[in-house]
Steps between C-alpha positions, in 0.01 A plus 500: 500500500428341178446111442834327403417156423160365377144644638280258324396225803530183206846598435640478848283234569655309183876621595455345859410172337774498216750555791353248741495213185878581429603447806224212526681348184854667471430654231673787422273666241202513721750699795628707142150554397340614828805749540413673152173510581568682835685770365356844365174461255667807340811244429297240376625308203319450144553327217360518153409200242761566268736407754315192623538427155866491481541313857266237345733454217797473742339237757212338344384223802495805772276632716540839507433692859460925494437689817345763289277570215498367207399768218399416123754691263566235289435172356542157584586216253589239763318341745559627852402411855516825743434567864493890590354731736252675270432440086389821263183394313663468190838293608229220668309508144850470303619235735201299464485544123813348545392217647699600799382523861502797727474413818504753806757454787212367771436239218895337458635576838226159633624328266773263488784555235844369446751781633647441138161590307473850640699790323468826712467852317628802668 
């Protein structure tokens, strides 16, 4: 039988936590996040720049949270703060060109943020 949900031992590890500090906190986006993460690796979510890009424009103050990977077609003109599973090379170059901050999901999930701060990306 084939592995359904995620193999790598950080990855569980993290979605055990991200569920344990929503429930900690009642926060909903931690319980949301965690799910994602448990699905399928094959269902995984990504996002490129060019899109960050546009969901900067839209909500400027926002944290932006992606239970994926963030790839690097694209470019950034604004400056944007991201949490995600995994970053391609060139996306964390471009984001920090950008003055932004990429920040893996280990990194955010210990630290405190407004509930209103945090936009997730599916």
């Amino acid at each position: 039988m084939k592995a359904t949900g995620p193999t790598k031992k950080p990855t569980r590890e993290l979605i055990v936590r991200l569920e344990k500090l929503g429930k900690k906190n009642k926060s909903a986006i931690w319980v949301k996040v965690a799910e994602i993460l448990s699905k399928p690796r094959r269902n995984r979510a990504s996002i490129n720049l060019w899109r960050l890009n546009k969901l900067a424009k839209k909500f400027p103050s926002k944290t932006f949270v992606m239970p994926g990977k963030v790839l690097g077609k694209g470019d950034l003109n604004h400056k944007i703060t991201i949490a995600a599973l995994e970053f391609s090379k060139e996306a964390r170059e471009k984001i920090e060109a950008a003055k932004g901050k990429a920040m893996l999901l280990e990194e955010i999930a210990g630290m405190k943020a407004e509930k209103n701060t945090l936009q997730l990306i599916k």
